[in-house]
C-alpha positions as CSV (number, residue, x, y, z in Angstrom):
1,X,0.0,30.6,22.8
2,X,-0.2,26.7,24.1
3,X,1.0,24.2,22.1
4,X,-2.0,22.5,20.1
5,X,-2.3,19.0,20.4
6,X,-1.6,18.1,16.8
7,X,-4.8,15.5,14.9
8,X,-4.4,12.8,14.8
9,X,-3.9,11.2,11.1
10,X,-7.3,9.4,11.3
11,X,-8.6,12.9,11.6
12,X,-6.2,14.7,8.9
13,X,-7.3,11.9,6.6
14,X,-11.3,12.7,7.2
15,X,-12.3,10.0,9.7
16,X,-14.3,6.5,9.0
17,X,-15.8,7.2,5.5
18,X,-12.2,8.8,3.7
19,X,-10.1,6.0,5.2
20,X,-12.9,3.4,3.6
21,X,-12.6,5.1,0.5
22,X,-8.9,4.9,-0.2
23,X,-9.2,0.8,1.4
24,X,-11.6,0.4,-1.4
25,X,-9.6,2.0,-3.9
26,X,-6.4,0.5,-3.0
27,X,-7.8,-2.9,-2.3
28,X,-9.1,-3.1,-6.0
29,X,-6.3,-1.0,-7.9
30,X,-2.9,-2.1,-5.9
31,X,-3.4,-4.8,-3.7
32,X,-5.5,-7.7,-5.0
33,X,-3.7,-7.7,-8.6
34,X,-0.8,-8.8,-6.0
35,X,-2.1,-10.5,-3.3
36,X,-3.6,-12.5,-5.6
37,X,-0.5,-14.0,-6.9
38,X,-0.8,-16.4,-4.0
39,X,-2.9,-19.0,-4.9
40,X,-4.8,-19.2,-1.5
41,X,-5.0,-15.3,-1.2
42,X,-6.7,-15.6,-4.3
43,X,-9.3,-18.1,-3.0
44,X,-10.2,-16.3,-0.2
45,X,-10.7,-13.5,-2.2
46,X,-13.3,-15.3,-4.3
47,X,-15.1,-16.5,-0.9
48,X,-15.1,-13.3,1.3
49,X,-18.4,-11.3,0.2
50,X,-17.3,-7.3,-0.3
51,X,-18.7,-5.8,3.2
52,X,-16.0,-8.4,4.7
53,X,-13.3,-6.0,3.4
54,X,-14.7,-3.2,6.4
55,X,-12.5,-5.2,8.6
56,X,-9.4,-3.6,6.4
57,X,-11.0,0.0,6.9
58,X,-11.0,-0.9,10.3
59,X,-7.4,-1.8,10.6
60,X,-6.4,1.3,9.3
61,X,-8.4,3.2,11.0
62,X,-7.5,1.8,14.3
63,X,-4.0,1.8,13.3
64,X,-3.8,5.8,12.2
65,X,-5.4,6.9,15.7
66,X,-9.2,6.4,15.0
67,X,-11.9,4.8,17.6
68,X,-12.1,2.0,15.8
69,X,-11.0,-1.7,17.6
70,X,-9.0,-4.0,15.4
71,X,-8.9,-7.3,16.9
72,X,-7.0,-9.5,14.7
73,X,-4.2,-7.5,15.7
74,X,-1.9,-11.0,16.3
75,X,-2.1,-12.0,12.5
76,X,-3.8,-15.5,13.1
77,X,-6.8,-14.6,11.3
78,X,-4.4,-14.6,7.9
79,X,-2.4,-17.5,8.7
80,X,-4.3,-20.0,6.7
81,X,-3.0,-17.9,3.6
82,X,0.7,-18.6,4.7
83,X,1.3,-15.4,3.8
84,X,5.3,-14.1,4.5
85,X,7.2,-10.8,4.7
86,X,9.1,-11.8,1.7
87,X,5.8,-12.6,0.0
88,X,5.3,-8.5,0.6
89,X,8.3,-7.2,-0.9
90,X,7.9,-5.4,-4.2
């Protein structure tokens, strides 16, 4: 029997509408209590309206195989927020 091209993890994880949900729920559980440490992260998160937050979904669906184009792939769009790898760390 031929190898299988294994799915990718976009498709594993249910495509477009799975990958928003756990965004969504991640977004509002894990990662704005923490972001938001950071006064201007905090800001912007007072000025983007909600359906804003599809560009996340589309970042990791881009990034885990789906069809999806993520074009602020440089980081520029966050660099107002002077945000830093140590400002990630746990």
């Amino acid at each position: 029997m031929p190898d299988q091209e294994k799915p990718s993890l976009y498709d594993r994880l249910g495509g477009v509408y799975n990958v928003a949900t756990v965004v969504e729920t991640h977004r509002q559980s894990h990662g704005r209590p923490r972001l938001n440490a950071n006064p201007r992260v905090d800001e912007a998160h007072h000025r983007v309206i909600p359906q804003g937050q599809v560009l996340a979904t589309e970042m990791v669906c881009w990034a885990t195989g789906g069809p999806q184009t993520y074009l602020a792939v440089d980081g520029d769009s966050h660099r107002h927020l002077m945000i830093r790898p140590s400002s990630a760390e746990p």
